[in-house]
C-alpha positions in Angstrom: 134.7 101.3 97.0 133.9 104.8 96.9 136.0 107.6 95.1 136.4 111.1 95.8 138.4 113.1 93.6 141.5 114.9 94.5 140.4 117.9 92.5 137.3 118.6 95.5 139.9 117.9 98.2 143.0 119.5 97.4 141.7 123.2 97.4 140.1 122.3 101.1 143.7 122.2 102.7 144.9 125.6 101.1 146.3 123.5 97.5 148.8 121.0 99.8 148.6 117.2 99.4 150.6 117.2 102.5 147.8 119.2 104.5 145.3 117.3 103.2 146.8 113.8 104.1 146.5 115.2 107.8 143.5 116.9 107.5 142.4 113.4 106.5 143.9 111.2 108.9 143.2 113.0 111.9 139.7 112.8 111.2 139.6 109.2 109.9 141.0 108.7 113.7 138.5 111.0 115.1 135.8 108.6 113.8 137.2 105.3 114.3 137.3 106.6 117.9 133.5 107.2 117.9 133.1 111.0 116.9 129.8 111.6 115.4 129.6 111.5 111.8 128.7 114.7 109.6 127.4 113.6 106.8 124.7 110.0 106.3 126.8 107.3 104.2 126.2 103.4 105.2 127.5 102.6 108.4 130.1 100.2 106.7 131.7 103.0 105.3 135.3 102.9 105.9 136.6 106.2 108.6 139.1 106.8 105.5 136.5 106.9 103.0 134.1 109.1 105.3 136.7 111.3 106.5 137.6 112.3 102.7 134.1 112.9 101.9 133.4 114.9 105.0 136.1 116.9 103.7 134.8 117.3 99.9 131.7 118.7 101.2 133.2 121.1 103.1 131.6 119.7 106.3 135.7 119.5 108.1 138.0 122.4 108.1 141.4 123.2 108.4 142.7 126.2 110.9 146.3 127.7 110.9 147.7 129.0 114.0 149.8 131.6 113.4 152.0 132.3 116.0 153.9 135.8 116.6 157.7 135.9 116.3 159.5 138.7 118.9 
């Protein structure tokens, strides 16, 4: 099992544990639908695990749309 600290991940979704957990998941699904994977870890890596370290190593972003009120 493979760990990856909160401290690396938290400040890549803008310091919310809530941004993060989509951030993650969203990826995770990305990959378990066959997107290509960023970084080289063993293939039985689990999608969570590689999605979290993909993340730590700054290799998956997060944008924020912004839309305009009238």
């Amino acid at each position: 099992m493979s760990y990856v600290p909160l401290e690396k991940l938290i400040d890549k979704s803008l310091g919310s544990m809530f941004k993060l957990v989509m951030m993650a998941s969203r990826r995770a699904l990305e990959l378990a639908e066959g997107a290509a994977r960023l970084i080289d870890l063993p293939k039985e890596t689990k999608v969570t695990t590689l999605a979290m370290r993909e993340i730590a190593e700054g290799k998956v972003t997060m944008t924020i749309d912004e839309k305009k009120e009238k």
